[in-house]
C-alpha positions, 0 to 999 in steps of 0.5 A: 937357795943357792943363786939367791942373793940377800942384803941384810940391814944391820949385816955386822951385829950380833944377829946379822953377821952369824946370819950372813955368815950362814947363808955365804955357807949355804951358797948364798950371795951376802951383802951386809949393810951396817951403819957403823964403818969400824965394824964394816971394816973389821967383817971386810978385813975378815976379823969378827967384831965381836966374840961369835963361837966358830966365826973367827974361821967362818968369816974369812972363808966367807970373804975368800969365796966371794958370797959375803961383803960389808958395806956402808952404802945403803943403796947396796940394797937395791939389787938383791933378791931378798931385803933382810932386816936384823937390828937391836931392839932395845926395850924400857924398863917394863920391858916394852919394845922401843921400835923407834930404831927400826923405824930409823933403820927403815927410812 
């Protein structure tokens, strides 16, 4: 997998950025795309937005070695190999899933 690139839609969530994480470790080249510019920029500045066991040190080594960066411009999706999407899917009270914010995310 070294070589490959990947974009990962929803980049600086709970799911995406452990991910993007992973694959930078693996030699992938990462993009992380996220609606939200406050996390953009805590993952830019090499601070994790939230508590992940191990990413406080992963992340920034990631960042040091030029395999991650977050972005907010969704047109960073055109040139990676791979299209990854990893976004919340919150479920109603029967527990079904609301899949309208995948359809968002996906437009």
């Amino acid at each position: 997998m070294p070589g490959t690139s990947i974009a990962i839609i929803g980049g600086c969530g709970h799911v995406g950025l452990p991910l993007g994480i992973a694959f930078a470790q693996a030699g992938v080249h990462v993009t992380l795309v996220d609606t939200d510019p406050a996390r953009v920029a805590a993952v830019t500045a090499g601070r994790m937005p939230f508590l992940e066991r191990g990413a406080d040190e992963a992340l920034p080594a990631a960042i040091a070695t030029v395999s991650l960066h977050a972005v907010t411009a969704p047109d960073e999706i055109a040139e990676p190999d791979v299209v990854m999407v990893t976004i919340g899917t919150p479920s109603e009270e029967y527990m079904a899933p609301d899949v309208s914010t995948f359809d968002r995310a996906i437009d």
